[in-house]
Residue frames relative to the residue before (quaternion, step in Angstrom):
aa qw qx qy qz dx dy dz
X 1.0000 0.0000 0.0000 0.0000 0.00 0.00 0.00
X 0.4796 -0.6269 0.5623 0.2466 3.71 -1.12 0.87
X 0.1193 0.7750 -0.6069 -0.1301 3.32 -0.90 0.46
X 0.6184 -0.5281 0.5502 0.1896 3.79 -1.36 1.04
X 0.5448 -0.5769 0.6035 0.0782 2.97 -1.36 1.65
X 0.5396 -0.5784 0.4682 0.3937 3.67 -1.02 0.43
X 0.4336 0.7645 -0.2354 0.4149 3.21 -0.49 0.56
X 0.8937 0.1834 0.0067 0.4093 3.00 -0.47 -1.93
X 0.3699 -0.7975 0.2669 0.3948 3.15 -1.08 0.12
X 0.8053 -0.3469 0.2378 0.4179 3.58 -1.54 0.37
X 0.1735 -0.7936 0.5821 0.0358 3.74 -0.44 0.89
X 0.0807 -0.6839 0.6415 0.3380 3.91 -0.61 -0.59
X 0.2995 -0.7905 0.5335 -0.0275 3.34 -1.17 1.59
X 0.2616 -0.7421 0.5758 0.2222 3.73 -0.51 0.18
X 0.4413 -0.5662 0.5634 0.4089 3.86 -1.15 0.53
X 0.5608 -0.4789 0.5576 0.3811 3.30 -2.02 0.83
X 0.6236 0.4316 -0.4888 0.4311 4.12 0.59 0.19
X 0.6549 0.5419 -0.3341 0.4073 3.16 0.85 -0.97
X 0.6021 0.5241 -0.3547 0.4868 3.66 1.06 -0.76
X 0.5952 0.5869 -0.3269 0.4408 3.57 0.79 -1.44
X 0.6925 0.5639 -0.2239 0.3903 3.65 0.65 -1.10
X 0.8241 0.2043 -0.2216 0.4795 3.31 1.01 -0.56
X 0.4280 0.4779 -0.5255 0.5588 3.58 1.18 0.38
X 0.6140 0.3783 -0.5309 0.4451 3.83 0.58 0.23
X 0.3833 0.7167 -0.4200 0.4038 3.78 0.93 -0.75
X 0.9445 0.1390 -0.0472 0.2940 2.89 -0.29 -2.00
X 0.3006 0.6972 -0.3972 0.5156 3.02 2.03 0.39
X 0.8158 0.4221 -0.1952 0.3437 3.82 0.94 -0.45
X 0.6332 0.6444 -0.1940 0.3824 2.19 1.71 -0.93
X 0.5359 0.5938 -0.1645 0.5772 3.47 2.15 -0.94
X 0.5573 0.4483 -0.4018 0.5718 3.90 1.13 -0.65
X 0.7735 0.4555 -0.3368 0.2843 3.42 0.39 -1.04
X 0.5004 0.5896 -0.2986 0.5593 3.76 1.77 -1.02
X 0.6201 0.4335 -0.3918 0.5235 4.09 0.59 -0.73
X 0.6944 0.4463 -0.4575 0.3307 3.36 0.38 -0.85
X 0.6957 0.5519 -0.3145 0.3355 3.54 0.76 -1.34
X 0.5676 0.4605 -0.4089 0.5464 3.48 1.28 -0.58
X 0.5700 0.5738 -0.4366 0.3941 4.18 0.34 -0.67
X 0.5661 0.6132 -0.2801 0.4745 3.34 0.81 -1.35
X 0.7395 0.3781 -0.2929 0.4737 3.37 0.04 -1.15
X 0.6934 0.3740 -0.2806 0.5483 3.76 0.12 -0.98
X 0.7258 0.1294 -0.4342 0.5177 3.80 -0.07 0.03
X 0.3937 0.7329 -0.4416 0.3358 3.57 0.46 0.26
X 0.6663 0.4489 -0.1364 0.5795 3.06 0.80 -2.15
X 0.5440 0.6499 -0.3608 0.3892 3.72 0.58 -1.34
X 0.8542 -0.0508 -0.2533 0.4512 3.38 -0.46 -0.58
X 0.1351 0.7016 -0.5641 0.4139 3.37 0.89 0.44
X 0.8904 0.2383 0.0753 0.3805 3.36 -0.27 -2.18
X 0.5385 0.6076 -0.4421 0.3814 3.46 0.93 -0.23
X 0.7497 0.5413 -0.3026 0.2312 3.11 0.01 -0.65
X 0.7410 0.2201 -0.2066 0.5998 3.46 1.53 -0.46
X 0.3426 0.4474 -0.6859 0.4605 3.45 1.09 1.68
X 0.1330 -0.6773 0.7216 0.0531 3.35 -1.64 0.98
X 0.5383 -0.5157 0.6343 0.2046 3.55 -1.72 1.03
X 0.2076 -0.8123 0.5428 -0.0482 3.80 -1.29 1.29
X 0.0874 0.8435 -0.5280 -0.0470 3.35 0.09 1.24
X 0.0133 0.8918 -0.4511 -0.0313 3.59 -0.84 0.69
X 0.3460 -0.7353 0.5597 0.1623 3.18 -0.39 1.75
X 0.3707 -0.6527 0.6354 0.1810 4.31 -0.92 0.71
X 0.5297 -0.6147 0.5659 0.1464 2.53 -1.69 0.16
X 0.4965 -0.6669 0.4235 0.3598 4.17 0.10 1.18
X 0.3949 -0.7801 0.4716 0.1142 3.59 -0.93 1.13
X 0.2726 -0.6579 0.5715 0.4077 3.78 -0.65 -0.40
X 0.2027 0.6049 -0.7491 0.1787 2.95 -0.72 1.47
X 0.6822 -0.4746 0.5102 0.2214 3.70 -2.15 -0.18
X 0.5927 0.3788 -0.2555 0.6633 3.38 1.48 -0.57
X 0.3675 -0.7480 0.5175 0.1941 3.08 -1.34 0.99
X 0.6700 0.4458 -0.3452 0.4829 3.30 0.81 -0.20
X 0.5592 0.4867 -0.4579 0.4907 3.59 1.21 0.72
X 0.4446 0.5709 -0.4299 0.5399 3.86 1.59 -0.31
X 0.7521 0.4322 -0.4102 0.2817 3.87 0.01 -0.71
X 0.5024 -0.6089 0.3325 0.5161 3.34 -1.02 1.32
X 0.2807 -0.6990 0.6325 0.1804 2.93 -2.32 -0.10
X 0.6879 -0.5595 0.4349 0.1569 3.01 -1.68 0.93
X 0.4546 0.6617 -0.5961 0.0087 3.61 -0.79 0.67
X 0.4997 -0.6958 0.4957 0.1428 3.16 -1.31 0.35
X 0.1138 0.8441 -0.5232 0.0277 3.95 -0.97 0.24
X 0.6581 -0.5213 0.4901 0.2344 3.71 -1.08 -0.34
X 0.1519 0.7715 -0.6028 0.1352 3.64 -0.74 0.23
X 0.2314 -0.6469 0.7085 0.1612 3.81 -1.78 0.43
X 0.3706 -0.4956 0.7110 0.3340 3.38 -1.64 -0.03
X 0.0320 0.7748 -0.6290 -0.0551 3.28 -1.50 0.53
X 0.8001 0.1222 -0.2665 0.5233 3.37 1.28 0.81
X 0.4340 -0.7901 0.3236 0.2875 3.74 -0.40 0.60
X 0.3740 0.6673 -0.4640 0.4467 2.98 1.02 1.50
X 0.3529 -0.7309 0.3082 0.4962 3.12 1.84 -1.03
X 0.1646 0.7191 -0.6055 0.2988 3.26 0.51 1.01
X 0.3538 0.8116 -0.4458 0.1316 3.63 -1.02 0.95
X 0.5231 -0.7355 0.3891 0.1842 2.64 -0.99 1.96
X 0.1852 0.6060 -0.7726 0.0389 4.07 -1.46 -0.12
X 0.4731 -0.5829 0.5620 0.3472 4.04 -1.45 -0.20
X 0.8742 -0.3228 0.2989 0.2054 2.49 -2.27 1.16
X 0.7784 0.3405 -0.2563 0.4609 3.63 0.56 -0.95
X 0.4979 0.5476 -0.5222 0.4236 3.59 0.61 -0.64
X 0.9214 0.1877 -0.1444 0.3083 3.72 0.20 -1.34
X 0.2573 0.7325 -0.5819 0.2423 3.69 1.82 0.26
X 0.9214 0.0531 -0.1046 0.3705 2.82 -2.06 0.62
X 0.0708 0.8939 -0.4399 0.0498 3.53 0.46 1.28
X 0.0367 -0.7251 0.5968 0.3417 3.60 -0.61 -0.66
X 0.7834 -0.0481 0.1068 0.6104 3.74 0.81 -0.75
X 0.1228 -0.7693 0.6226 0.0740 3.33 -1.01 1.25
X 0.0310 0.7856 -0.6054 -0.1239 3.39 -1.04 0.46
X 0.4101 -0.7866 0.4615 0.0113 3.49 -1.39 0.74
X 0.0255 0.8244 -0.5646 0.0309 3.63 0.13 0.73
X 0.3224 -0.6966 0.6374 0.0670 3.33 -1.35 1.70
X 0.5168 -0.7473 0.3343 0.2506 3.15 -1.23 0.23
X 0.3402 0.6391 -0.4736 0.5015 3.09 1.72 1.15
X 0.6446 -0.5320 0.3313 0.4379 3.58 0.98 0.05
X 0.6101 0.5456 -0.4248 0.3869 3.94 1.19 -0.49
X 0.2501 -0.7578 0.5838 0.1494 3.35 -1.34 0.82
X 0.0915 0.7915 -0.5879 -0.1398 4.20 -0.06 0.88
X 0.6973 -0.3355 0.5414 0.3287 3.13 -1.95 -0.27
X 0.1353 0.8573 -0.4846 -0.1088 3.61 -0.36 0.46
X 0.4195 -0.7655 0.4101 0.2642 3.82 -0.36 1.06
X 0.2241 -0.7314 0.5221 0.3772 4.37 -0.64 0.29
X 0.1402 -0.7141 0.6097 0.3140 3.41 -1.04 1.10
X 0.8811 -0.2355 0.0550 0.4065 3.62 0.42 0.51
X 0.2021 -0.8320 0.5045 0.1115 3.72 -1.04 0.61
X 0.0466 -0.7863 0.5763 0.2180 3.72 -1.00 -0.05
X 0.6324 -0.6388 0.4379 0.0164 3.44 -0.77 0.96
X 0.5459 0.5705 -0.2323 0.5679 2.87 1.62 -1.18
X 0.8624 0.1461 0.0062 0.4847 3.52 0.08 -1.18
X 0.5697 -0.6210 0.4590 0.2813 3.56 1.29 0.63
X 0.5723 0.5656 -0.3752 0.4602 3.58 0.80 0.00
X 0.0201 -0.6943 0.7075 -0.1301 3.68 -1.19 1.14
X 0.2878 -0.6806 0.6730 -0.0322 3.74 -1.47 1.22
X 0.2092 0.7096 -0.6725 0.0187 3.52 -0.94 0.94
X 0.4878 -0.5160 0.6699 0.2170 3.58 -1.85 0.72
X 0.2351 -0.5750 0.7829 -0.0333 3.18 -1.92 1.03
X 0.1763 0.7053 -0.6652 -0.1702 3.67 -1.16 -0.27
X 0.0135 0.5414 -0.7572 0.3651 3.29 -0.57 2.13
X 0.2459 -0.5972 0.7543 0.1182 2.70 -2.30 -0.25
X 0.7521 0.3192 -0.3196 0.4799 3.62 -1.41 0.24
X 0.0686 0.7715 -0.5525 0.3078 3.72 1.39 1.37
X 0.1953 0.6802 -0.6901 -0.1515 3.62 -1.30 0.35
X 0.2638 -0.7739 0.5274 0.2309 3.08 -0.86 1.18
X 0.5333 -0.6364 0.4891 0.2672 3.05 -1.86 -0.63
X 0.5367 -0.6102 0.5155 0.2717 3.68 -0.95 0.73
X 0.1544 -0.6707 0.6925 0.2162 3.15 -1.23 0.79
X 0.2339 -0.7116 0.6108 0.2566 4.01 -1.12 0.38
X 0.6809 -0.4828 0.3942 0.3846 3.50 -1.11 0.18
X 0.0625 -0.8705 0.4786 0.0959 3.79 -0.24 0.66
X 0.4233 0.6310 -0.5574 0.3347 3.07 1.59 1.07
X 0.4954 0.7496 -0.2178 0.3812 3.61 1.59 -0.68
X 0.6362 0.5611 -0.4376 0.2981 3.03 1.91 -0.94
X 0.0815 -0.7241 0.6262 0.2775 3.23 -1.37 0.44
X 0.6398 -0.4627 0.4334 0.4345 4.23 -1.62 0.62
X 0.6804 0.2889 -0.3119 0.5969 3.50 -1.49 0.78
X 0.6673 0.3473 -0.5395 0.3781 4.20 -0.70 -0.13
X 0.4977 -0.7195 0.4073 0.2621 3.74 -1.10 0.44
X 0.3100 -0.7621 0.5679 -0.0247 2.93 -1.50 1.13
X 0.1188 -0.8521 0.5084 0.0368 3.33 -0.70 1.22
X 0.0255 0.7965 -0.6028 -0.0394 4.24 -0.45 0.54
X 0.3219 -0.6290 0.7073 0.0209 2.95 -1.12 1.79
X 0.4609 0.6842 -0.5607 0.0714 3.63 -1.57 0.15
X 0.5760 -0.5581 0.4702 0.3683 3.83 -0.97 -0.32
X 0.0663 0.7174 -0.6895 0.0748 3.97 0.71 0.89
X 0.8986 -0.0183 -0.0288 0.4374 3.45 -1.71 1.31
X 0.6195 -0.5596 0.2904 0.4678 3.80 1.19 0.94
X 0.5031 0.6135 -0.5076 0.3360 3.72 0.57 0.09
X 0.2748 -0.7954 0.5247 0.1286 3.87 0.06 1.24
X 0.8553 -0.3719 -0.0237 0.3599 2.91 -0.94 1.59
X 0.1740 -0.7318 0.5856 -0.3020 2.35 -0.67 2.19
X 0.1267 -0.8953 0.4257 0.0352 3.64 -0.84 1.24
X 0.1300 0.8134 -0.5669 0.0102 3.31 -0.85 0.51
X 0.3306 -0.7772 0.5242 0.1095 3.26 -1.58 0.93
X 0.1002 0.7491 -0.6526 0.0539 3.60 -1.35 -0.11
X 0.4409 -0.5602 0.6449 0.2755 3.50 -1.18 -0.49
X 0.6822 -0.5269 0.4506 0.2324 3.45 -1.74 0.58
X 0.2158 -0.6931 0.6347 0.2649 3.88 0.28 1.17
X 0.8954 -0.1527 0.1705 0.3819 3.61 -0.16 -1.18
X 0.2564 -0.7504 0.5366 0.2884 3.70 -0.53 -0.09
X 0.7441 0.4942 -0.2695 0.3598 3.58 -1.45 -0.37
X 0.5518 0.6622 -0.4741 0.1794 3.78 1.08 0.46
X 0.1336 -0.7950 0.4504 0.3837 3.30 -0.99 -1.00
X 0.3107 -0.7598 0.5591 0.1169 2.97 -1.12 0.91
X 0.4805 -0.6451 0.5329 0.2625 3.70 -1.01 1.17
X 0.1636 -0.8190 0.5176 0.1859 3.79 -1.10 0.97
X 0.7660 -0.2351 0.2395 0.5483 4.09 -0.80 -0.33
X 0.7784 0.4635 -0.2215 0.3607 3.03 0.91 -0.95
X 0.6474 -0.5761 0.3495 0.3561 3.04 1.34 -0.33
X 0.4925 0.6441 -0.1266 0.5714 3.30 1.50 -0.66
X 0.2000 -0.7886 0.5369 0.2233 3.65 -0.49 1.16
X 0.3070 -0.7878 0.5085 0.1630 3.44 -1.49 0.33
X 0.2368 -0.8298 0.4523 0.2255 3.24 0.06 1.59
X 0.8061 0.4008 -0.2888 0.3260 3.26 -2.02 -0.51
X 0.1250 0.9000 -0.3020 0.2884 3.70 1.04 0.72
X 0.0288 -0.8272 0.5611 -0.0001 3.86 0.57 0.76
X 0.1474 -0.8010 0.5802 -0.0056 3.03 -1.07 1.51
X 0.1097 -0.8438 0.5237 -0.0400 3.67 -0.74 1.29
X 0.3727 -0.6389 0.6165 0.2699 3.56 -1.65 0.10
X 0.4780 0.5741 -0.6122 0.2592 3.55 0.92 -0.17
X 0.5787 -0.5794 0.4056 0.4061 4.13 -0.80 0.85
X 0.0565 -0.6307 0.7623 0.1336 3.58 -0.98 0.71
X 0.2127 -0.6833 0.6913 0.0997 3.58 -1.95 0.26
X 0.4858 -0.2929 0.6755 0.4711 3.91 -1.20 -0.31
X 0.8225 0.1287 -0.2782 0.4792 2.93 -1.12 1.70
X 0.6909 0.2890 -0.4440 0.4919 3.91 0.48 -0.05
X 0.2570 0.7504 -0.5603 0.2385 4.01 0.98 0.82
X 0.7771 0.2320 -0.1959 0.5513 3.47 -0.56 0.48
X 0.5236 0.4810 -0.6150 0.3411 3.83 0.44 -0.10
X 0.6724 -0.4582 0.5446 0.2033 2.59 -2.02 0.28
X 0.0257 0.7794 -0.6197 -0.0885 3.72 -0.91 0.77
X 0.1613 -0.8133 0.5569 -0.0492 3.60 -1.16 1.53
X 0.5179 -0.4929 0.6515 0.2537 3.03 -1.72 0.35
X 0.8421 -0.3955 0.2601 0.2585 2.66 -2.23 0.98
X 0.6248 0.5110 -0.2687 0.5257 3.87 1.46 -0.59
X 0.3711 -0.7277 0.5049 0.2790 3.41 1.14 -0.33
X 0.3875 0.6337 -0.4948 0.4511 3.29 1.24 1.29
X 0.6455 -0.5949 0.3416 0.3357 3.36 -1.05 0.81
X 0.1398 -0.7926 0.5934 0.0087 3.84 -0.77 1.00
X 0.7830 -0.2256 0.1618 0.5567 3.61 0.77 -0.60
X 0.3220 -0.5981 0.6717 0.2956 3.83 -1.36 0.09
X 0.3760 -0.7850 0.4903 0.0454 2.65 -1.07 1.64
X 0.0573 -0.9122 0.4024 -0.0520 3.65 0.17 1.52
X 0.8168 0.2019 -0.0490 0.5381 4.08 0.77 -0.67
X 0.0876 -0.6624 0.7312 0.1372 3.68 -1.14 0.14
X 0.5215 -0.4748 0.6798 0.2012 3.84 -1.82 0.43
X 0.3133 -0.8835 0.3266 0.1210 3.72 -0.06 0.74
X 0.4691 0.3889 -0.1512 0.7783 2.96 2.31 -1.06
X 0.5735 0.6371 -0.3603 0.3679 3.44 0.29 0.09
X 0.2829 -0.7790 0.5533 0.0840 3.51 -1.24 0.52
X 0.8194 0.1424 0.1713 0.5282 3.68 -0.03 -0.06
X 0.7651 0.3899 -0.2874 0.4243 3.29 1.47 0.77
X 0.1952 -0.8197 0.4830 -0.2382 2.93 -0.19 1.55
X 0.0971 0.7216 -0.6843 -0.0416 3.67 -1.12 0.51
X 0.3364 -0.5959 0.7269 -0.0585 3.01 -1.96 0.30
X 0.1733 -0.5512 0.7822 0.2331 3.96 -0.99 0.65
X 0.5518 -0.5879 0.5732 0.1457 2.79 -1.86 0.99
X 0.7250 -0.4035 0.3367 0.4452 3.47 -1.86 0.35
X 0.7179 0.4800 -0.3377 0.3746 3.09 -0.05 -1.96
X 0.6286 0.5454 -0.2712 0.4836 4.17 0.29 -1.23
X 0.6992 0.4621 -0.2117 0.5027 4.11 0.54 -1.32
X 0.7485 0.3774 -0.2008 0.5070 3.67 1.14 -1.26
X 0.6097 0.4829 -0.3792 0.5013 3.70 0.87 0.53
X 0.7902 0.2392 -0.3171 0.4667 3.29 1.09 -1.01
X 0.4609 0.6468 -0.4852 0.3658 3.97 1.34 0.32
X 0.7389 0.4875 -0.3263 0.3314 3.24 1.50 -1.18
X 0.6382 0.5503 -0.3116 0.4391 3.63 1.33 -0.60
X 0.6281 0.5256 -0.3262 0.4720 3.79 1.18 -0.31
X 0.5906 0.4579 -0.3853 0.5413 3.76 1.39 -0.13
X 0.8591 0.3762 -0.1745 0.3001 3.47 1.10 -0.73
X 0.6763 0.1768 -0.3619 0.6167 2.64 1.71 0.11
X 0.4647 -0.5172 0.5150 0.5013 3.82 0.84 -1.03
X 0.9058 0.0149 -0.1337 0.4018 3.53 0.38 0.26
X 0.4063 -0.7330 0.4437 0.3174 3.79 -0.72 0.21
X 0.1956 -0.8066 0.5292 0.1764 3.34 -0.51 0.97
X 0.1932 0.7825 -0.5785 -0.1257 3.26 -1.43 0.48
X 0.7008 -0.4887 0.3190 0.4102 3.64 -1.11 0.28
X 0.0846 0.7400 -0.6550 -0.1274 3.69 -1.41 -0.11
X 0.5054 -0.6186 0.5374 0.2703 3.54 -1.41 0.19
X 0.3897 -0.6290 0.5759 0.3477 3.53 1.00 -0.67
X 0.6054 0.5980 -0.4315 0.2994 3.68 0.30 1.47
X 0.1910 -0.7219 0.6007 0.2858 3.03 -0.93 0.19
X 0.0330 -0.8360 0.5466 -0.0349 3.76 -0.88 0.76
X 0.2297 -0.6819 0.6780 0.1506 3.27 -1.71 0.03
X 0.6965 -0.3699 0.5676 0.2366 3.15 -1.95 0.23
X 0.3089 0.6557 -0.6890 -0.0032 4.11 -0.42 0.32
X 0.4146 -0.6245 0.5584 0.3554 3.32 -1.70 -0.05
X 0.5425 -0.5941 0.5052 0.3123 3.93 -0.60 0.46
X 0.3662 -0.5317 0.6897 0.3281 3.52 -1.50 0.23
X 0.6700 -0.5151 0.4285 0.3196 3.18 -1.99 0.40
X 0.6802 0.5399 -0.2766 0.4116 3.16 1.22 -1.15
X 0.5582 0.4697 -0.4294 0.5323 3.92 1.09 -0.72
X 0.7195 0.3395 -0.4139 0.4423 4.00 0.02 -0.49
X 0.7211 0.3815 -0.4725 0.3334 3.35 0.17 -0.37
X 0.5391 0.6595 -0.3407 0.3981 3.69 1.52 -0.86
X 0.8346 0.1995 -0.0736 0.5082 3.53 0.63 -0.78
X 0.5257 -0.7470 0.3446 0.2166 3.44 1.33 0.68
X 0.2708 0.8132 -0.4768 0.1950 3.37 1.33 0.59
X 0.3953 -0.7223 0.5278 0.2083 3.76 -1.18 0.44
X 0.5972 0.3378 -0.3514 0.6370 3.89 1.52 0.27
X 0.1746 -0.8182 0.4996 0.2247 2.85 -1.56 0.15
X 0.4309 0.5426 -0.3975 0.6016 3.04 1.82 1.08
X 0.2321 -0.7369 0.6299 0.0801 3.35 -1.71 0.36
X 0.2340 -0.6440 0.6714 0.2822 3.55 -1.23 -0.15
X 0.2447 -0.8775 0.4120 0.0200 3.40 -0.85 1.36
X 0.4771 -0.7239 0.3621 0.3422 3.85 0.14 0.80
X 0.2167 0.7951 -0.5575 -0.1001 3.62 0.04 0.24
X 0.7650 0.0794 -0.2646 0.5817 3.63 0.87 0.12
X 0.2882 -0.7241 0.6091 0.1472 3.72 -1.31 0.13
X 0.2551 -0.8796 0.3680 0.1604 3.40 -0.40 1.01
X 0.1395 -0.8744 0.3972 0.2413 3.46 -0.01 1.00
X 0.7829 0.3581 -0.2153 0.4609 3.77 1.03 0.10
X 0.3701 0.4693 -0.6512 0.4677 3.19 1.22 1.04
X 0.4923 -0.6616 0.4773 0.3034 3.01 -1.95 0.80
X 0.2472 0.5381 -0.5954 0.5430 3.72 -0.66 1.79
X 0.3569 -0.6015 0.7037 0.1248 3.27 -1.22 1.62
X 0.1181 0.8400 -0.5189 0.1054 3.66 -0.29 0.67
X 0.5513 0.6776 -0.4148 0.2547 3.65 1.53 -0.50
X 0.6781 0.5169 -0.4465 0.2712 3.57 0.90 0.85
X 0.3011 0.6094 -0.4682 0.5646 3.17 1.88 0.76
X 0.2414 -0.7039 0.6669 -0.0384 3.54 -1.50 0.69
X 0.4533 -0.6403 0.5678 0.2490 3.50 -0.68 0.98
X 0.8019 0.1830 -0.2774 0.4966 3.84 -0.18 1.36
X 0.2902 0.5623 -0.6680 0.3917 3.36 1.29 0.78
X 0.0728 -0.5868 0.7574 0.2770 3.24 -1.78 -0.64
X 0.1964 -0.7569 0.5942 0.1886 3.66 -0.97 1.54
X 0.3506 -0.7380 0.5748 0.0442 3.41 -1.04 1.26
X 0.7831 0.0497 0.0477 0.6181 4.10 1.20 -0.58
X 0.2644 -0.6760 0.6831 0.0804 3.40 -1.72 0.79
X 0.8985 -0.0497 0.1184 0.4198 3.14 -0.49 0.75
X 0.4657 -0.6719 0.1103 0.5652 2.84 1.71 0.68
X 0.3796 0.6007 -0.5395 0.4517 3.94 0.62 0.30
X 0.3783 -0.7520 0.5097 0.1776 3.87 -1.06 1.10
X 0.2976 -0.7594 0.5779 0.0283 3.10 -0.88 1.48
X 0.3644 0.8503 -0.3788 0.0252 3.56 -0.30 1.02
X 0.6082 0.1322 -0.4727 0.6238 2.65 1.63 2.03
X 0.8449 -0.2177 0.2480 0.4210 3.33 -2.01 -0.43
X 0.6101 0.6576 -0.1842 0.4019 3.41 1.26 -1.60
X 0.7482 0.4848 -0.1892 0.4116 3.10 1.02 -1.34
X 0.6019 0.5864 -0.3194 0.4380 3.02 1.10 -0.70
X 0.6253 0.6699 -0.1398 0.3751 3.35 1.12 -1.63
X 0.7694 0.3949 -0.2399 0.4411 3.28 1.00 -0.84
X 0.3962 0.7348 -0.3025 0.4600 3.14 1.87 -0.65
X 0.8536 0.3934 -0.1268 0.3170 3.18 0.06 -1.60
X 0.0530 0.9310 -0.3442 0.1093 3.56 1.08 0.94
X 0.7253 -0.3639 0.2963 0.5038 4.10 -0.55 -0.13
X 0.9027 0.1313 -0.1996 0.3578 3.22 0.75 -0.77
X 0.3071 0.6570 -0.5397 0.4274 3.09 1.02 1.96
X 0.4073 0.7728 -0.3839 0.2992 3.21 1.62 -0.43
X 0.7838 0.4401 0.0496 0.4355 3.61 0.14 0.74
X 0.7338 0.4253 -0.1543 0.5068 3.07 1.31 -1.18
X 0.7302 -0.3422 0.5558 0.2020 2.94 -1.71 0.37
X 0.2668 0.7221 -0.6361 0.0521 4.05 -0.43 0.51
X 0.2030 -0.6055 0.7150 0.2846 3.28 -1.60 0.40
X 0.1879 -0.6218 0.7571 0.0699 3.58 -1.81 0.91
X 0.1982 -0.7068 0.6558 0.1763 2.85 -1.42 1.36
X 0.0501 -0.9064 0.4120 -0.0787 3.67 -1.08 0.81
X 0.4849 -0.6561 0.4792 0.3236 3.65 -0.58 0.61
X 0.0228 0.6619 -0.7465 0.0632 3.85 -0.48 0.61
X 0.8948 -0.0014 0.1878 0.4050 3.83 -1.28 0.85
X 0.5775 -0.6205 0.2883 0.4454 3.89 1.75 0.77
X 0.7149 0.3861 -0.3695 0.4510 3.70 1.14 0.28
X 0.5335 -0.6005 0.4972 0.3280 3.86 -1.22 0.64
X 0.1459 0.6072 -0.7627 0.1684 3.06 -1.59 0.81
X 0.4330 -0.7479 0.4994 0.0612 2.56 -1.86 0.65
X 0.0753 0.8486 -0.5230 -0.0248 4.00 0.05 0.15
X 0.5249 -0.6586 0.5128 0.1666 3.52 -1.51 0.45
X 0.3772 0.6759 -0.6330 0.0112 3.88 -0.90 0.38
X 0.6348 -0.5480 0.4919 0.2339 3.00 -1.80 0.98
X 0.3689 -0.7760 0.4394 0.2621 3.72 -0.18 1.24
X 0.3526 -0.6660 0.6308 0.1850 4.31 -0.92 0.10
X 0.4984 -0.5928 0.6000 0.2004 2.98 -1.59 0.13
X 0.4420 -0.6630 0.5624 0.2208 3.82 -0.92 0.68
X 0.1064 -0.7039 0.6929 0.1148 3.59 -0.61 1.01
């Protein structure tokens, strides 16, 4: 026991046993908190392993001048099963421009696997097995997700076959720009480590239910990582099985980002203070469009306020294909309104 100089004041002290006694406590109490988190991650693990599959893809031979850039190439990627037929999801890039995909399960069988179809847009790509004894995976609602809850990504980063890592949801609700150029909303951005090769796996929750597809890393980056989410992956997986492709509308433009003057928002009472600016007008995309002008800037769809590319993009959905829209638009710094028959995106 310490004891206090005259003087000082009265403290309450604990015995060096009494101290010893609870640094063993909370020494258990922390083995016992690690365990419960272990549990969960080898839990989910073999849970989830089994309906991640390994992606080999043999390319197609470019046009290039070097011959030894013409011969096909090799790449490689991730994928899940999500139905025990063999339906399985992985992204758009792992299997663009194929010649032959193959698929290796983690029972040791290697099959041929056929693409029913990909979109670019959303990085997302569907292939068919024909096997049996498939367990798929659950997708979970990824509107529920909330930032902080844990995230786990199975996949084959740098050929190392299923490989795990964990983390927690940095953030939800980003976007992430695809090949095409085209942003991809509703994006879920993690620290569990992604590699070359964990593209297309499957990232889950603590149930070992599907949370997102785990598609890009930040190279200079640490600990940043994204994924397209379930809810976004399970629409465009379900329209590529049913039809083969995702349709969506277009105007036939080419456009930019501008910022507005004070005087044009306050003149026409607008509620952005950005625009999307016509710099070209397609005349042979299929879209009646010849009442847009290369220097409009379109400020609204259908009256909803358009006050970027994105905005527009998300607008312009399947079931504009076809339709009748009214664009509201700057012409010469004043609003108006005009009419074009929306197209389809090839």
């Amino acid at each position: 026991m310490l004891i206090l100089k005259k003087g000082e004041k009265m403290l309450s002290f604990l015995s060096s046993s009494s101290l010893e006694d609870n640094s063993i406590h909370a020494s258990s109490d922390d083995n016992e908190l690690l365990d419960a988190y272990s549990q969960t991650i080898t839990q989910v693990v073999e849970k989830a392993s089994n309906s991640v599959v390994q992606i080999k893809v043999i390319k197609k031979p470019v046009q290039n001048p070097n011959p030894r850039l013409r011969q096909p190439q090799e790449a490689g990627g991730s994928g899940f099963i999500i139905s025990s037929d063999g339906f399985i999801i992985t992204n758009n890039h792992v299997v663009s421009n194929a010649e032959r995909v193959e698929v290796g399960l983690m029972d040791g069988r290697i099959l041929e696997a056929t693409v029913i179809g990909n979109d670019p847009y959303t990085d997302i790509a569907v292939l068919k097995i024909y096997t049996d004894t498939l367990k798929p995976l659950r997708f979970s609602d990824s509107d529920k997700l909330k930032v902080g809850q844990i995230a786990i990504a199975i996949g084959n980063p740098l050929g190392f076959q299923y490989t795990v890592t964990a983390g927690v949801v940095s953030a939800l609700g980003r976007t992430l720009r695809s090949e095409t150029g085209r942003m991809i909303d509703d994006v879920i951005q993690t620290d569990a480590s992604l590699n070359p090769g964990n593209s297309g796996g499957p990232l889950v929750n603590s149930k070992g239910e599907i949370i997102g597809v785990n598609t890009a890393v930040i190279a200079a980056a640490q600990g940043i990582c994204f994924a397209v989410s379930a809810n976004l992956t399970k629409y465009v997986a379900g329209k590529l099985i049913l039809e083969g492709k995702v349709k969506r509308a277009q105007l036939g433009i080419a456009g930019q980002v501008v910022n507005l003057s004070e005087r044009m928002v306050g003149y026409n009472k607008l509620s952005t203070r950005t625009g999307v600016y016509i710099s070209e007008v397609i005349a042979d995309a299929n879209a009646r469009n010849d009442e847009l002008k290369r220097g409009d800037i379109i400020v609204g769809l259908n009256n909803k306020a358009v006050a970027s590319i994105e905005d527009l993009h998300k607008m312009l959905n399947d079931e504009l294909i076809n339709q009748l829209v009214v664009v509201q638009l700057l012409r010469g710094g004043i609003k108006k309104e005009v009419s074009v028959l929306a197209g389809e995106l090839k």
